[in-house]
N, C-alpha and C positions, 0 to 999 in steps of 0.2 A: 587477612587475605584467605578467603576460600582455595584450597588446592588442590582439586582433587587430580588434578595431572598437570601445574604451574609449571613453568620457569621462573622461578621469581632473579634469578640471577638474569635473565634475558630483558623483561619486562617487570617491573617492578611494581608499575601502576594498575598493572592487568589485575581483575576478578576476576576468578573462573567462574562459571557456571556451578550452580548448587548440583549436588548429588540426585535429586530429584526432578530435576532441569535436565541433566545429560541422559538420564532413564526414560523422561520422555522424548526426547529426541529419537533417538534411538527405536524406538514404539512407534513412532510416528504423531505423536498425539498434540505437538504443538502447533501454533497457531503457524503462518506463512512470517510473520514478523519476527518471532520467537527463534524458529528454526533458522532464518536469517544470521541474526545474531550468533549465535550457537555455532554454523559454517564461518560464521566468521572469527571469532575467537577460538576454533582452532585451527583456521588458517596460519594463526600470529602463535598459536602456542603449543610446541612438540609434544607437551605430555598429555595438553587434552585430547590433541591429535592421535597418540597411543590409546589412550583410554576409550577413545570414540571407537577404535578399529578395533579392540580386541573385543567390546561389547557386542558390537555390529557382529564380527564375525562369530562370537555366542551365541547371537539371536540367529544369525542362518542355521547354524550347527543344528541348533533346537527343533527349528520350524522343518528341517530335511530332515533329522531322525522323526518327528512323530507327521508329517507328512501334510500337503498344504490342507487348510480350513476345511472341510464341507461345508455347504451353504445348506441350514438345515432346511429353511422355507424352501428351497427347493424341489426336496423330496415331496413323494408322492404323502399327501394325508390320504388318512384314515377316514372314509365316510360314515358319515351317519348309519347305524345299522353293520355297522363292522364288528367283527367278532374278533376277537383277541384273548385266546383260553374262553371263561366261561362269560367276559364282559364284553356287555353291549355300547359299544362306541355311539353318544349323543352328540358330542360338539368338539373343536377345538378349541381349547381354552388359550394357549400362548403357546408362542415360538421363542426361543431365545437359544442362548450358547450351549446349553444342557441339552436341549431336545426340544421336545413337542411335549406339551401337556394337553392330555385330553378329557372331557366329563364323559364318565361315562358308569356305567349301572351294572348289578349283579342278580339278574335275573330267579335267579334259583332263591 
């Protein structure tokens, strides 16, 4: 029997959820069915119920100390013919969770 937070004195026949199960829940990254489940077995089981809430409340802890996402695509690009030190901004190459990557040339 998986336990990462069972009663097994309670519920004997219960699974817990795998350790990599309750980390995505938690993230948010499961499916609607998945998380389902998941709400529901620790509805029936007090230590995943503990394990769920102390996680949860880690993840707020974390995402308040370093402050909510910026949305990078948001911000203002860099146009073509932008200067930044002594390079000449040509394009934007990609957006993602690091930044903004952009092609761009060294004139001199």
């Amino acid at each position: 029997m998986d336990t990462p937070g069972a009663a097994p004195y309670l519920l004997p026949a219960m699974v817990c959820p795998e350790e990599n199960t309750i980390t995505e829940f938690v993230a948010g990254m499961l499916s609607p069915e998945e998380s389902s489940r998941v709400e529901a077995h620790a509805a029936a089981c007090p230590g995943c119920r503990r394990l769920l809430s102390a996680l949860a409340r880690s993840r707020a802890a974390s995402t308040s100390f370093t402050g909510p996402d910026e949305d990078v695509a948001s911000h203002r690009s860099l146009a073509r013919g932008a200067l930044v030190g002594r390079y000449v901004v040509l394009e934007t190459l990609g957006v993602g969770g690091a930044g903004v990557v952009y092609a761009a040339y060294d004139p001199s």
